[in-house]
C-alpha positions in Angstrom: 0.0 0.0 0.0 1.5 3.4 -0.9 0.3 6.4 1.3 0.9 9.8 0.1 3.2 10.3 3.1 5.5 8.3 2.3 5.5 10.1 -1.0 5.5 13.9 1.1 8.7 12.4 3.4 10.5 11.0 0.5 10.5 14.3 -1.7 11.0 16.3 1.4 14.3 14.4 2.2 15.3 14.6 -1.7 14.6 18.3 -1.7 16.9 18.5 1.6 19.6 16.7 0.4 20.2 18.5 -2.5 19.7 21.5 -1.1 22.2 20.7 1.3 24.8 19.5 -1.4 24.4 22.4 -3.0 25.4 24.8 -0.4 28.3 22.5 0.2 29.1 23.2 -3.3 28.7 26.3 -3.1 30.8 27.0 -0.1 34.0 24.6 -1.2 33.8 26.3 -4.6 34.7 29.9 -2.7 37.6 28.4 -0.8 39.2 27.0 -3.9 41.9 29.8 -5.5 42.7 30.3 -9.0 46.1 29.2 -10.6 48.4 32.5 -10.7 48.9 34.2 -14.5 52.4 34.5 -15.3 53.5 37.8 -14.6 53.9 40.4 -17.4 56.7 42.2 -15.7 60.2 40.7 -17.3 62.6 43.4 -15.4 62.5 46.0 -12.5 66.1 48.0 -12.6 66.5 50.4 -9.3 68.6 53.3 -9.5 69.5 55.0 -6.6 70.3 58.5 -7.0 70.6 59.9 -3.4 70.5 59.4 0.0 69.4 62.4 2.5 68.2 62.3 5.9 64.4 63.9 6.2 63.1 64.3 9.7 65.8 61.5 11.2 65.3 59.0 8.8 67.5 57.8 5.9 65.9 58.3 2.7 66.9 56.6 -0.6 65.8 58.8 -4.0 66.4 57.7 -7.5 64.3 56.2 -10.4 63.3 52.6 -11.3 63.0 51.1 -14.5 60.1 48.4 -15.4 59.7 46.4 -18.5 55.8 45.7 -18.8 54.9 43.5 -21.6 57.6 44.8 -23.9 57.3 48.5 -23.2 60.1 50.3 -20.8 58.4 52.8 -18.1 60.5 54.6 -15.8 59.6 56.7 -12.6 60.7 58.3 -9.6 60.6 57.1 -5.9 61.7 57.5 -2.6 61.8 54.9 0.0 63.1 55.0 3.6 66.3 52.9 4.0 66.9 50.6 7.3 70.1 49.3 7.7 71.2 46.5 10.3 73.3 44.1 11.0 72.1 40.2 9.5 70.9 38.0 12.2 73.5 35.6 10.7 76.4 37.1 11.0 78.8 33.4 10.5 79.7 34.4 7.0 81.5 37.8 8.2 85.6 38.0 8.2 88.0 39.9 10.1 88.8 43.1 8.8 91.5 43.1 6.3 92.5 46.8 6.8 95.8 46.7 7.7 97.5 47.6 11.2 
């Protein structure tokens, strides 16, 4: 005997479960990332032009030359400068001035 209940419960529980994979389709899909493009920059070329000191900090000014698909841009910058020792210092020598 086949009661309409049955029938109701089954399409309810179809309905549910593909509603339910959907939104775990739907939420893996937004985790995934897409493959990176190749970058069109072949060459970035930094020249340094000076060095001042504005407002205690050392300041590096010069231009920088970029090669974007084929065509050679250059523009100005200026960038603070930190300088410090290497945490890894085993690679440095004794001075060779002489005494």
């Amino acid at each position: 005997m086949n009661h309409p209940l049955n029938r109701r419960t089954w399409l309810a529980r179809t309905a549910a479960s593909l509603l339910s994979l959907t939104v775990a389709l739907a939420i893996g899909s937004q985790s995934a990332q897409a493959k990176p493009r190749p970058s069109d920059i072949s060459n970035i070329v930094p020249t340094i032009n000076s060095l001042s000191v504005q407002n205690g900090q050392l300041v590096a000014s010069g231009t920088a030359a970029v090669t974007v698909k084929g065509q050679t841009t250059t523009t100005p910058f200026t960038a603070p400068v930190n300088i410090a020792l290497a945490e890894d210092q085993s690679a440095a020598t004794d001075c060779p001035c002489s005494t």
